[in-house]
N, C-alpha and C positions, 0 to 999 in steps of 0.2 A: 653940304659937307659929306653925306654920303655919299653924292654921284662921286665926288672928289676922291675918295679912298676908293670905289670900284675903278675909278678908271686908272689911280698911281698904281693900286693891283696889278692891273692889267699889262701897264708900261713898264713895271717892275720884272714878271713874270711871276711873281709869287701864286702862290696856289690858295682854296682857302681852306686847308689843310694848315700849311703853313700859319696861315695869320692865326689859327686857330688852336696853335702848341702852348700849353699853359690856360685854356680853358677847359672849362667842364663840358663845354657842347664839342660837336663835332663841325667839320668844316663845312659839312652840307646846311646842317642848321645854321652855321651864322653866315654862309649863303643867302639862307632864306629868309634871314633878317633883314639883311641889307637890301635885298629887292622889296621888301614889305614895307622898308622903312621904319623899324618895330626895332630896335638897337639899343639896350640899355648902356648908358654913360661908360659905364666898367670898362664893355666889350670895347666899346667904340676907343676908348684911353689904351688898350690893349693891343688893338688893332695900330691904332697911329705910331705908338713907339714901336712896333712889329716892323714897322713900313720905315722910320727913322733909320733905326736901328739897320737895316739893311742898306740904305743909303752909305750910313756911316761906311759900313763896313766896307760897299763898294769901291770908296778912296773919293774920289770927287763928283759928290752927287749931282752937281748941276749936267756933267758932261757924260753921268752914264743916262740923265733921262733926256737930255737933250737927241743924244744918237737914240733911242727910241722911240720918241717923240715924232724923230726926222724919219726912221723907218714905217710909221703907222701912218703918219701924214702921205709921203709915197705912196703907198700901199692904197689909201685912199684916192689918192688921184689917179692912180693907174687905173684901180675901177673904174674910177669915172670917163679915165679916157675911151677906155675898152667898152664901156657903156654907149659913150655917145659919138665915137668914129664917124658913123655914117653919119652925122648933123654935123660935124666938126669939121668935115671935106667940104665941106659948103663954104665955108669961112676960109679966104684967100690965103689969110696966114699960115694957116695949120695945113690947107692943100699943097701951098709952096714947101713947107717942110717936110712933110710925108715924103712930096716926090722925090725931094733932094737925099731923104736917106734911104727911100727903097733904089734910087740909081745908085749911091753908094755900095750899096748892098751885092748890088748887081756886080757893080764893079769887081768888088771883093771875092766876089765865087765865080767870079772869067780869070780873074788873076790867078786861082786856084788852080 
């Protein structure tokens, strides 16, 4: 349940500042809860309807975390592609595609 609310944070953009408007501790501390796993019930009820509450607000929650959802997932594959290029041109597929968009490319800046 925790990993769960660090990572709708995350996807949300909220700060935990934010989550943390209406408690007695500050954002750093229940920061450091959350990684500790150490989260009394309250904060955690406090936290969640923080994280609702901004859904709501957003208009149609499924579609504002879906589009971030879809941006972080990206973002992770492009690592990975950027990661493993060189074992990846081994693989017939992904060599056929590469060369196909760096001749495009090429194309693109003779046309220029």
């Amino acid at each position: 349940m925790l990993q769960k609310i660090i990572i709708e944070r995350k996807k949300l953009g909220l700060t935990w500042d934010n989550l943390a408007e209406g408690l007695p501790i500050a954002g750093n501390s229940l920061r450091t809860a959350f990684k500790r796993g150490k989260v009394d019930q309250v904060y955690l009820n406090h936290v969640k309807d923080v994280i609702e509450n901004y859904k709501n607000a957003q208009g149609n929650a499924q579609e504002v975390l879906s589009k971030v959802e879809e941006s972080f997932i990206l973002e992770g594959l492009a690592d990975d592609v950027i990661k493993n290029h060189i074992k990846m041109l081994h693989t017939e597929r992904y060599n056929n595609w590469f060369e196909v968009q760096c001749q495009k490319r090429v194309i693109a800046i003779l046309k220029e």
